[in-house]
N, C-alpha and C positions, 0 to 999 in steps of 0.2 A: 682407681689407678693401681695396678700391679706393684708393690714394695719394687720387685724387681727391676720394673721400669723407671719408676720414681729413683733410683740411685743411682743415674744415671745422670743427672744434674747436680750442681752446687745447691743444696736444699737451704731453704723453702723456696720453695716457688708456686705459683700459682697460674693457671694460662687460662685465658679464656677466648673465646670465637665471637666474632663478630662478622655480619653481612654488612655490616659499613662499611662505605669506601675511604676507609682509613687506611694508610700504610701499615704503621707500626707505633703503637702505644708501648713503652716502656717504664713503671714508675716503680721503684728501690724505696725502702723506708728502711733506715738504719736503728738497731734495739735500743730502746729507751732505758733510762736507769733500773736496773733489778727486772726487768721485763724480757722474755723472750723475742729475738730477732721476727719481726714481722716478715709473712712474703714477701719475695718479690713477683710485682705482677704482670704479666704479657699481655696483652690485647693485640691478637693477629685478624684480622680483617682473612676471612676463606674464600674471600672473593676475587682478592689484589691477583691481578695477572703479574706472573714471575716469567724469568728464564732462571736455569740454573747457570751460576757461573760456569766461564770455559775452563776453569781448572780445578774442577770437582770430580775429585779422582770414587772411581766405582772400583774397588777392591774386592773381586770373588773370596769367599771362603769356605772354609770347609772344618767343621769343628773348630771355629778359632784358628785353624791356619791356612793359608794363602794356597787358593784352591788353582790345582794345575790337572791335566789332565787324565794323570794317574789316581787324583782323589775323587775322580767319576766314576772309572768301572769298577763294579763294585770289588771285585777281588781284588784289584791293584788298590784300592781305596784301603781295604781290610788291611792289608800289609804295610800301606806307611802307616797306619792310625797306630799300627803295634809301634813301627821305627819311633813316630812321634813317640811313643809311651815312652819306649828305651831314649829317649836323647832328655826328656822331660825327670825321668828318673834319675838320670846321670848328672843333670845340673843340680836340683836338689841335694845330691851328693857331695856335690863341689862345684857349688855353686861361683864361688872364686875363679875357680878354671876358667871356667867358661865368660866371666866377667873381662878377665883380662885376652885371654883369648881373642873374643872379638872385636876387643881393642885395638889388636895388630891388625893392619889391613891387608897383612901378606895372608893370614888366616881365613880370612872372608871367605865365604861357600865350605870351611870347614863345619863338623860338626857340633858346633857352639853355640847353644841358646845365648842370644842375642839381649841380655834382660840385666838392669843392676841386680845386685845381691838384695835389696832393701824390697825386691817386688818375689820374692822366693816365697809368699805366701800365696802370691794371686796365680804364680805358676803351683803351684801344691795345687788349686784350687782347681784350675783347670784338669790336673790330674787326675783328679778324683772323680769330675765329675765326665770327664772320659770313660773312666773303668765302668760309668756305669749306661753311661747314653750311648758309646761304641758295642757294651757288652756281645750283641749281636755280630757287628764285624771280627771282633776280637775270638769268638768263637768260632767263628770261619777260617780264621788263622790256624788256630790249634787242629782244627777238620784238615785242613790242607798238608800242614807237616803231619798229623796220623797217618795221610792218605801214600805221602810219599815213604814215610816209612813203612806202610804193609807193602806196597809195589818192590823196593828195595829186597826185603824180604821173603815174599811170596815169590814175586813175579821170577819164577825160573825158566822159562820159553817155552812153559804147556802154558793151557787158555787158560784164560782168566776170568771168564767168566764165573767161577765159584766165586771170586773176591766182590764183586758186587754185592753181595748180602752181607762182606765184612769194610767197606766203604763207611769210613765215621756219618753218625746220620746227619750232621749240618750239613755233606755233601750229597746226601743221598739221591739220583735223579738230576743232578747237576753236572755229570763229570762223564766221561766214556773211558776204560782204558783198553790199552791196545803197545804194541811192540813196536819202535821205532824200525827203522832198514839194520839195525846192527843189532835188533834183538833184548833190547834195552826194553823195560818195561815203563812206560808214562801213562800220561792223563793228560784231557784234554776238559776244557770249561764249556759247555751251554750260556755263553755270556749274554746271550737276547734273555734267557731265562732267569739269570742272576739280577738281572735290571727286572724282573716281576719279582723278587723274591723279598724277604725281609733284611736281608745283606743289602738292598740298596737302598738308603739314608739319606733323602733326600731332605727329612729335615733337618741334616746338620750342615748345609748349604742355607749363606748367608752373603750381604752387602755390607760393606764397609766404607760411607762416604767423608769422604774432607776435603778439602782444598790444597792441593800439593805444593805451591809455594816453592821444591826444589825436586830435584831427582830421587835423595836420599831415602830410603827403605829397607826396613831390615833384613836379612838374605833370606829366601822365601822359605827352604830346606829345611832351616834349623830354629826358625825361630816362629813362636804362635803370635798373634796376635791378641794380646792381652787388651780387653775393656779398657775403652779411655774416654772416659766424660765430655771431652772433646771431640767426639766422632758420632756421626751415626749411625748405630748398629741397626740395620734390616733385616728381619727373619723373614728370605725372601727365595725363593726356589730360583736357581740359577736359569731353567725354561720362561720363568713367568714372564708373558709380555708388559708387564709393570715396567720393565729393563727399558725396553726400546722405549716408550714413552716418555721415559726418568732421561735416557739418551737426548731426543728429539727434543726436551725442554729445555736443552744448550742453546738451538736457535730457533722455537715456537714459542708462544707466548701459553701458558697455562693457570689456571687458577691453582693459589698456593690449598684450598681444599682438595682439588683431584690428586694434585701429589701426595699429598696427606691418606688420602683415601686408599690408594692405587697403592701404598707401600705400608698400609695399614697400621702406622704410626700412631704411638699414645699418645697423649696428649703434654704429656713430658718430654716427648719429642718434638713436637712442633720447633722450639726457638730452635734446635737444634738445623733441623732442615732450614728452617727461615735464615739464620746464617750463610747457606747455601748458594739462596737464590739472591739475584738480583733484579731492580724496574724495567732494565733497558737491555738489549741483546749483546753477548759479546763474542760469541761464536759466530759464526757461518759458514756455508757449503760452500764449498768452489764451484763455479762454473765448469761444464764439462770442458777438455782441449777439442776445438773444429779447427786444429792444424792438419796441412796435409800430410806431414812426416808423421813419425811415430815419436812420441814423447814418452821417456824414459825418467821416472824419478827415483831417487834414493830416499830411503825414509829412515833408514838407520839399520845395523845389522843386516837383515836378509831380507827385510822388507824391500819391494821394489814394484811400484805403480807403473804400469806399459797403460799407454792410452793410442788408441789412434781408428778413426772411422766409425769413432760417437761409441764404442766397445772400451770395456777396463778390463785389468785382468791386473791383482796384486797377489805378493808371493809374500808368504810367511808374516802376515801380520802382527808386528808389536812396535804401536807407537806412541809417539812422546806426547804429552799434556799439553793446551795453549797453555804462554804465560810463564813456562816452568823457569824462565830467566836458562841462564849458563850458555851453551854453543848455541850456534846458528840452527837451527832445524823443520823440520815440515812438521806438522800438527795434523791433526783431527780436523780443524779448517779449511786443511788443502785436498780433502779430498772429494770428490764428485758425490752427488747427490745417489746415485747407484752405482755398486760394485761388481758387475756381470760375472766375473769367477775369481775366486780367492782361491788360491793353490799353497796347502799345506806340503812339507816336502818331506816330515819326519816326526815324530811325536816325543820330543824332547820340549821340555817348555820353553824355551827360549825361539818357536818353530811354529807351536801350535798354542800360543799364548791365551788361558780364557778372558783374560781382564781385558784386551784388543778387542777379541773375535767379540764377547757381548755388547761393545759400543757400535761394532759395524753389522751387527746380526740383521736389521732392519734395511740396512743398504741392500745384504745382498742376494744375487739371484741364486748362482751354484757353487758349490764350493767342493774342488776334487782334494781327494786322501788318496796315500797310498792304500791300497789290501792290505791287512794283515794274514799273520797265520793264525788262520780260525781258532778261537778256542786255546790261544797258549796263555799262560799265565805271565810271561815275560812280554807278549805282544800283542794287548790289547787295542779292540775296535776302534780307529778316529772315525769310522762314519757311525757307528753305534755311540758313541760318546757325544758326539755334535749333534747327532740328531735328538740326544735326552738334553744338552743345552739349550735345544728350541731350535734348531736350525732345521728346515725343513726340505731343502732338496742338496744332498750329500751323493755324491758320486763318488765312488773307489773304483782305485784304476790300477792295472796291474802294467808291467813292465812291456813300452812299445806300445800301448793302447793309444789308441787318438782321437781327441774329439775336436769334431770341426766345429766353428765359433763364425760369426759371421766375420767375412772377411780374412781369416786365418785360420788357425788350426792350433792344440797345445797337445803336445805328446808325453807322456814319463817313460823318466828314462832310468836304465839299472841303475842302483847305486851303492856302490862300497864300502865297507870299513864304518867308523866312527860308533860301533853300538858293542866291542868287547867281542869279538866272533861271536855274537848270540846269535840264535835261530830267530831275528826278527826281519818282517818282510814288508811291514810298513815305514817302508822309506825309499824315496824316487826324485831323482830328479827330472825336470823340463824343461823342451823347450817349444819357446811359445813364437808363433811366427801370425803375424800380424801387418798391414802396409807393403806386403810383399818383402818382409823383413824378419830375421829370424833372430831370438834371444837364447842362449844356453843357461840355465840357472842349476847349477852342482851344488848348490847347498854345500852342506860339510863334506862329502863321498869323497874316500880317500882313496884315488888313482892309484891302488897297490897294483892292477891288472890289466897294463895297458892294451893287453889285448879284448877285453872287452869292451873298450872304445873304439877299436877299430871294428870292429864288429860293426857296433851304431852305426860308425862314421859313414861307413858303406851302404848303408841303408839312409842315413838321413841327410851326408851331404854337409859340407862348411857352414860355420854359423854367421851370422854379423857381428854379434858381440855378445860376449862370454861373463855372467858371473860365477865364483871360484872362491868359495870359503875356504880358510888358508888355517885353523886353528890346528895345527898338525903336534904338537904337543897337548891334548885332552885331560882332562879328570880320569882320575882311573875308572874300571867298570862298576866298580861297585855304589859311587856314588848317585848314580842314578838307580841301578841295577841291583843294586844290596838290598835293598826290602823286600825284592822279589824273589830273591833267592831261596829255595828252600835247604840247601846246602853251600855256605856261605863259601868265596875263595880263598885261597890262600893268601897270604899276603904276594908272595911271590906271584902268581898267577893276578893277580889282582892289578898291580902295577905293570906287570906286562900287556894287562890286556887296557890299554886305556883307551877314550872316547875320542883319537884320533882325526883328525879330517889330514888334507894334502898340504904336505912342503913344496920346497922348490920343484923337486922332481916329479914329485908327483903332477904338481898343476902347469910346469913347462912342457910336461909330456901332453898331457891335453889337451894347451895353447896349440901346438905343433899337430896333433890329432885332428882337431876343428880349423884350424887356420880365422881366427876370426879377426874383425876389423879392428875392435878395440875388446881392451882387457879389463878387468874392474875386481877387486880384489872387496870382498865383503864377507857377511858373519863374521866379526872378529870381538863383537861383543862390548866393544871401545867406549860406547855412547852410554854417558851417564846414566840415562834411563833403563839401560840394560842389570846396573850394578847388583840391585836386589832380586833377579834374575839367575845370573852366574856368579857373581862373584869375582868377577874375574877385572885386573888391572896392570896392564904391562908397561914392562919397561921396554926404553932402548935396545937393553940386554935381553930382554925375553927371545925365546929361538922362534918364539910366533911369527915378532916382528922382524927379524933377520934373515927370516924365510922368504917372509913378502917382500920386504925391500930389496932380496936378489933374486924374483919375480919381475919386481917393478922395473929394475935396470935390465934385467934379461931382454925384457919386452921393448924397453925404451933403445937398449943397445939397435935392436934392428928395426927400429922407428914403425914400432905397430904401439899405440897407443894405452896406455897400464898408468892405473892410478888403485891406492888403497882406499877407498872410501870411509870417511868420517864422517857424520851428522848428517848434513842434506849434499844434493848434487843432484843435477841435473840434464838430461842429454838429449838428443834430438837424434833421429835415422834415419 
């Protein structure tokens, strides 16, 4: 047994296997006078059929932190791993700061490792051994800022083809440059080819299983995920179909050896996973809806399950734990045995969730992305990133495209604002028409340009019912956007240009645009399971919330139907 894995337990321990149809042997012997503490010894039967409990939460990671979809491609990977360094370096520093810090909860989603002062070693530890197992990303970093400083440089608006031979070599054959429309000289990424290269690190992709017990999690941004004796840590590739199987033994029965086997677990691991699982099932699949309407559910934030003529179609997957106690809410239990299309609407994690998408990866059939801008460093591939998750039929769809679905049809549609005016083009909204019924779903898109609604509207016609993310005061751009920057903003620029979605105006204008039958006010981030996500906790006072609720009265004034959604809810068309 590996030292390394061995410390992972309260030691001594001892485990051994058995094809007995035994549960679980457990016998402790406490140290005798002047004598060293004896093992303790496990006897696991490899045979016992388990399920895993329904509140065994599977936490992707990525070097130790909470893997999102920027720490896949690998160039966007390369640049938080550096942010990591700096925020990791920074608590070490002051380490205090950052202690109390994230003890205020106005703070939350600030830049504050998340860690007592008394664990300042196990973070050193982590840092260190970054500097040496990122070394590879980390030098793609340093390639990337040479690259922009020779273009800055060089590139005066003769060709640039000389500078290819002066391209830093970790970029070399990676990159193309070329003059924007204003003359500007940039770079563009080979990103199919970064995913073949030694820049993509797939072995610092990892599983982190426990039992969630509540919502609380540390904010995913700023804080790693430090080793803890009480978890199971899996060195487990985030594609491997180990995943769906681990999923599927929420509600199949498996022998506790094939999970063993399948997640390649030491043998100092076993009690660990044995913890996990339980004799009797506590999950289950929903039955599909054979209503004739069209059944509409809320699952929290921007999720939102349409069912109707034996067809699903859910939007922006992230959801809640069975069991997690606190609000009322839909689970993993409530949803259908198959997911026919999962529609992504924007590649912010709170949008494109990986810790979701790998528990439904087995449900589903297809799953649409916006396009991105090929090759930019700020707007990486969601269909090249879901397809190296293991997802296997990825559609990207560009603006007004339609795909007919039986019985219906889902369109994307433009979408505005909420990403800092960056050149990013992977983000779209839809609407999905289904039962001879049609849904609008705007994500965050912040209605600055009412005339590109009407645009639509002319082409596609009133809706039924409208959903209308309202988070119209955002994070600045930097906080998602600042690792990617290779020339960081101003401050000033920085809080001017923040992660916006629609106020009042914006989303009354749209109501009025579509005329639809009812109004539904969501993505607001509210739902505790969202916490370690965003960050985000409003008040009364928040201008979030007093945006929505003179939405809600607006709507309510002339009797079309508005509500802001919290936890679950449900609807019929």
């Amino acid at each position: 047994m590996p030292a390394a894995s061995a410390s992972r337990l309260r030691l001594p321990v001892r485990v051994e296997f058995s094809t007995r149809p035994l549960l679980l042997g457990v016998r402790t012997t406490g140290p005798l006078p002047g004598k060293a503490r004896k093992p303790r010894r496990f006897v696991v039967s490899v045979d016992r059929q388990v399920f895993l409990k329904r509140n065994v939460v599977l936490d992707p990671l990525f070097n130790h932190w909470y893997a999102w979809t920027h720490l896949i491609s690998p160039a966007t990977a390369a640049l938080n791993v550096a942010n990591h360094v700096k925020i990791m370096k920074s608590f070490l520093a002051n380490p205090e700061v950052h202690e109390d810090a994230a003890k205020d909860p106005q703070m939350m989603g600030g830049p504050f490792l998340d860690c007592p002062v008394d664990q300042s070693d196990r973070v050193a530890a982590l840092l260190e051994r970054t500097l040496v197992t990122q070394a590879k990303p980390l030098e793609l970093v340093e390639a990337l800022k040479g690259l922009d400083a020779l273009l800055a440089k060089e590139g005066q608006g003769l060709s640039l083809e000389s500078l290819y031979a002066r391209v830093p070599a970790p970029l070399r054959g990676y990159v193309e440059l070329f003059y924007d429309q204003e003359n500007r000289p940039t770079f563009r990424l080979f990103e199919s080819l970064l995913y073949r290269s030694p820049f993509y690190n797939r072995g610092a992709q990892a599983l982190e299983l426990f039992e969630s017990g509540a919502d609380g999690r540390p904010f995913m941004l700023s804080t790693p995920r430090l080793e803890d004796p009480t978890r199971l840590h899996v060195s487990l590739t985030l594609d491997s179909p180990a995943i769906d199987a681990l999923v599927r033994a929420k509600w199949t029965a498996t022998s506790l050896g094939t999970l063993r086997d399948s997640l390649h677990l030491t043998a100092a691991q076993v009690p660990l996973l044995d913890a996990l699982v339980t004799d009797t099932c506590e999950s289950r699949v929903s039955e599909p809806y054979r209503g004739e309407q069209v059944r509409v559910r809320y699952f929290g934030h921007a999720c939102v399950l349409m069912e109707a003529g034996g067809v699903s179609v859910i939007t922006d997957p992230i959801i809640s734990y069975d069991d997690a106690g606190g609000i009322d809410r839909y689970s993993f239990s409530d949803l259908p045995e198959t997911l026919d299309y999962v529609l992504i609407t924007h590649n912010h994690q709170d949008h494109a969730q990986i810790e979701t998408l790998l528990h439904l990866r087995h449900r589903v059939k297809t799953v649409l992305v916006p396009r991105n801008d090929s090759g930019s460093l700020l707007d990486p591939s969601l269909k090249l990133t879901l397809e190296h998750l293991g997802f296997r039929n990825v559609v990207a769809v560009d603006d007004l495209q339609t795909l007919d679905i039986p019985g219906g049809s889902i369109m994307a549609l433009p979408f505005l604002g909420e990403h800092g005016d960056l050149l990013i083009r992977a983000k779209t909204g839809y609407i999905v028409s289904m039962g001879g019924r049609s849904v609008l779903f705007a994500a965050d898109s912040r209605n600055m340009e009412p005339e590109l609604y009407a645009h639509v509207h002319r082409w596609v016609g009133d809706v039924d019912m409208m959903f209308v993310g309202m988070e119209c005061e955002g994070a600045p751009g930097s906080w998602v956007y600042g690792p990617l920057m290779l020339r960081p903003l101003t401050r000033k620029m920085d809080q001017a240009r923040r992660l916006n979605g629609s106020g009042f105006e914006q989303a009354a204008s749209l109501v009025k645009q579509f005329n639809p039958r009812s109004v539904w006010v969501y993505a607001m981030a509210q739902e505790p399971w969202l916490r370690h996500v965003l960050g985000l906790a409003y008040t009364p006072e928040s201008i979030q919330i007093i945006e929505s609720d003179r939405l809600v009265k607006h709507c309510r004034e002339r009797e079309l139907p508005c509500e802001r959604l919290y936890g679950r809810s449900e609807m019929v068309l």
